[in-house]
C-alpha positions in Angstrom: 0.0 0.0 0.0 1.6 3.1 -0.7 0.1 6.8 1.1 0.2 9.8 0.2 -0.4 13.7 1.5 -0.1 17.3 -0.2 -2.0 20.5 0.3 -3.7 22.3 -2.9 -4.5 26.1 -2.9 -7.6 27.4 -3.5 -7.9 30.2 -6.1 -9.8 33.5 -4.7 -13.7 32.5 -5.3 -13.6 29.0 -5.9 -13.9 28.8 -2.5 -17.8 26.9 -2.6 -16.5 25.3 -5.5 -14.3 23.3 -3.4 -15.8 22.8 -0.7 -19.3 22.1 -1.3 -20.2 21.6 -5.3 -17.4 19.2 -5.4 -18.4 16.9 -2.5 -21.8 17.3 -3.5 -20.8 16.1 -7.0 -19.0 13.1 -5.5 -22.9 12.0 -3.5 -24.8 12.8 -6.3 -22.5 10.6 -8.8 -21.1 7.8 -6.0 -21.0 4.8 -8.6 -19.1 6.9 -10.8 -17.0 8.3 -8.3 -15.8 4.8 -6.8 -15.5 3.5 -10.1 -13.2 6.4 -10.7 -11.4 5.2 -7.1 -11.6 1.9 -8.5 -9.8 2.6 -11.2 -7.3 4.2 -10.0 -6.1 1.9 -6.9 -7.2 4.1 -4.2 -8.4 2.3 -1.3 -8.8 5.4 0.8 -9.2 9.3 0.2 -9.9 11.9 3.3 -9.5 15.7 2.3 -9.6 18.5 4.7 -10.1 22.5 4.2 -7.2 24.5 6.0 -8.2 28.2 6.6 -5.2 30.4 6.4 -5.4 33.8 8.3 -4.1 35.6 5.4 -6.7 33.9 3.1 -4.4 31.8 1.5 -6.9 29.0 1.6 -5.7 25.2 0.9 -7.2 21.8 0.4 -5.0 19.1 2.4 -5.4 15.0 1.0 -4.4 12.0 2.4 -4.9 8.9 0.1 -4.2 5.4 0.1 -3.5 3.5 -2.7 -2.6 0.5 -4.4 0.1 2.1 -6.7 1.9 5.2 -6.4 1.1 8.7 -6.4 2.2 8.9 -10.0 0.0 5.5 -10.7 -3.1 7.4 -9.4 -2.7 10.9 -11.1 -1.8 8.8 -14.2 -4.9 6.7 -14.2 -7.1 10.0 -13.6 -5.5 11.4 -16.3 -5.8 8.5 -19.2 -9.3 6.4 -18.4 -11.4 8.9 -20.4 -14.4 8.8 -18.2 -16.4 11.6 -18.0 -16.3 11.2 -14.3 -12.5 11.4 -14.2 -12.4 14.2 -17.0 -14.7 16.0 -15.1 -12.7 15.8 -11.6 -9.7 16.9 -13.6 -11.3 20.1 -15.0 -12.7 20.9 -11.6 -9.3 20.7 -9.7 -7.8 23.0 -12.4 -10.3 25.2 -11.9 -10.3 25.3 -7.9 -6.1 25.2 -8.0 -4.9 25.9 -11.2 -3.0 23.0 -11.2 -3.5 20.8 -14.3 -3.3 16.9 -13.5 -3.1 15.5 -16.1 0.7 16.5 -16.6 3.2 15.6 -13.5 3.9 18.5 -11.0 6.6 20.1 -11.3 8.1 19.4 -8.1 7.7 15.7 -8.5 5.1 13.4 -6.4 5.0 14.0 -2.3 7.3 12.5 -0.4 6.5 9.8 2.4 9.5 11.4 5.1 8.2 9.5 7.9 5.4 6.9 9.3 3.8 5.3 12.2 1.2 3.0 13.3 0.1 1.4 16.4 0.4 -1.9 17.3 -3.2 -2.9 17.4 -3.3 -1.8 12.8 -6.3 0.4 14.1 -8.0 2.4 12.5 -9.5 5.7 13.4 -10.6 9.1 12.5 -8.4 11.4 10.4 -6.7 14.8 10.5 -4.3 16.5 8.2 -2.9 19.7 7.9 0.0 21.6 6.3 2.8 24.2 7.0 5.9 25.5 5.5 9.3 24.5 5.8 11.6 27.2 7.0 14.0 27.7 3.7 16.8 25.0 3.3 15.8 23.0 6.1 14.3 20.1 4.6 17.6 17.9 4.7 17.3 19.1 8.4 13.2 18.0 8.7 14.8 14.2 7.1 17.1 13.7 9.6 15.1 15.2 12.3 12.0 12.5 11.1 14.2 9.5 11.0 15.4 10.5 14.9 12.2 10.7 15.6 10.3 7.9 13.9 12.9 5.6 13.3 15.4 5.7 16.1 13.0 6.3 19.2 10.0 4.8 18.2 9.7 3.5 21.3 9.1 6.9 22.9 7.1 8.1 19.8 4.7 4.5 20.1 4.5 5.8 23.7 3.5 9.2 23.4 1.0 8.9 20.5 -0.7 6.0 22.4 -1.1 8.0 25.1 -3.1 10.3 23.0 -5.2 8.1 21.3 -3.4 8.0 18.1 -3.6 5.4 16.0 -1.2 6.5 13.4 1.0 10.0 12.0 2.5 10.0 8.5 4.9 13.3 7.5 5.5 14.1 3.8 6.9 16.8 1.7 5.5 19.0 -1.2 8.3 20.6 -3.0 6.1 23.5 -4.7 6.8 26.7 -6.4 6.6 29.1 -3.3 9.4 26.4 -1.1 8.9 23.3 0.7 5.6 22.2 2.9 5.4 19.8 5.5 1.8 17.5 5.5 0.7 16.1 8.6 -1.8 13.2 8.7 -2.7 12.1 12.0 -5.6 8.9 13.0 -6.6 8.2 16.4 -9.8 8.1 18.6 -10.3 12.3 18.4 -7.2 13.3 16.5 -8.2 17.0 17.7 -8.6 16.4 21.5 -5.0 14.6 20.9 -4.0 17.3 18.8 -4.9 20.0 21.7 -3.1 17.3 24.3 -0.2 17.5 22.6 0.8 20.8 22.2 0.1 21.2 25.8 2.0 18.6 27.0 5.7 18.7 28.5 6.4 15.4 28.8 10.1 14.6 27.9 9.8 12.7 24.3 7.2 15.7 23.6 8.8 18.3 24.4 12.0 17.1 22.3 9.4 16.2 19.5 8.5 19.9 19.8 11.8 21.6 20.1 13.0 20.1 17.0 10.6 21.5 15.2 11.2 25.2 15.8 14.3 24.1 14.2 12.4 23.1 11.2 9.4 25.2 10.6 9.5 29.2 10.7 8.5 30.9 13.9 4.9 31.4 13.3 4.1 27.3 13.1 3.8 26.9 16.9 3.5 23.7 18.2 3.1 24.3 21.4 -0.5 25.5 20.3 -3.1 23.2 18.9 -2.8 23.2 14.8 -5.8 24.2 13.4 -9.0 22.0 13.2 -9.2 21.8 9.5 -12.4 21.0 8.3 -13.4 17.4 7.2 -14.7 17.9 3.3 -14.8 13.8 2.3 -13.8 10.8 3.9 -13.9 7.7 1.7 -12.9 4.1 2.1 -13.1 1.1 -0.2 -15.5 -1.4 1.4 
């Protein structure tokens, strides 16, 4: 199974295109829609609307999927559907980003992953936030400390809060390098909010490292921000 994350902006008044006419679309046209899913290998596809102060509004996905990223966007690209041409016209429209060629900086990449024990599954919540610049080598070596080398501490800690699992990719993209953020648990935003206030030793490292990482305004010593749920689909 390979997983995936990245953030998409939303263009100044698309807004209720992409967040309502699309989901909408998707419940009006479900046989089409998991066909389309079908397709393409997805198995699972959550998005999430991320309201930035500045207006600089974003769509965060995590998917799951059979193949790769490149696999899926290819799929969506060549099947001809009207479904899938449809989605494809819509995205440009909200984004401006055109699918049906590879992105320019290349598919997401998976930096860092953990599950529980148990394989449980849960409820979702992703979100995104900048890299500072040239600190991206510093956010791989920070994530394989972290995830890797004491995953003990991190199986710990995320247990404690009800998680179930946390995978860390990076968008390279035109305006510098963002972080995405899923996160599964129980209530990923009462864990969320448990986190940032907690100073137990593994956190508190967890969170000092990443003022190294991310530029002063990402705090995480204050809850991220509960982005809304716009779909949440599994394969059956």
């Amino acid at each position: 199974m390979d997983k995936t994350g990245f953030a998409i902006p939303i263009l100044p008044g698309k807004e209720e295109l992409a967040t309502t006419s699309v989901s909408q679309e998707f419940r009006r046209r479900m046989p089409e829609y998991e066909q389309s899913r079908a397709n393409a290998g997805l198995t699972m596809e959550r998005a999430f609307l991320q309201k930035s102060p500045d207006g600089g509004n974003l769509i965060v996905i995590y998917g799951e999927s059979e193949g790769s990223f490149e696999d899926v966007r290819r799929a969506f690209a060549t099947s001809g559907s009207d479904f899938d041409e449809w989605f494809l016209r819509v995205n440009q429209e909200v984004s401006g980003i055109d699918f049906r060629q590879p992105g320019p900086g290349g598919a997401p990449e998976h930096i860092a992953s953990w599950e529980a024990p148990s394989g449980a599954r849960g409820k979702g919540l992703a979100f995104a936030a900048p890299l500072q610049p040239g600190k991206t080598d510093a956010g791989r070596a920070w994530a394989k400390e972290a995830f890797e080398n004491r995953k003990g501490e991190l199986t710990e800690s995320r247990l404690a809060l009800g998680n179930t699992r946390e995978e860390v990719f990076v968008n390279q993209t035109p305006q510098g390098d963002v972080a995405v953020v899923y996160i599964e648990g129980e209530d990923p935003v009462r864990a969320n909010g448990e986190f940032a206030a907690s100073n137990a030793p593994y956190d508190r490292w967890f969170k000092d490292g990443l003022k190294e990482i991310f530029p002063p305004f990402v705090d995480f010593d204050q809850p991220v921000p509960t982005n809304e749920t716009l779909w949440d689909w599994s394969r059956s």
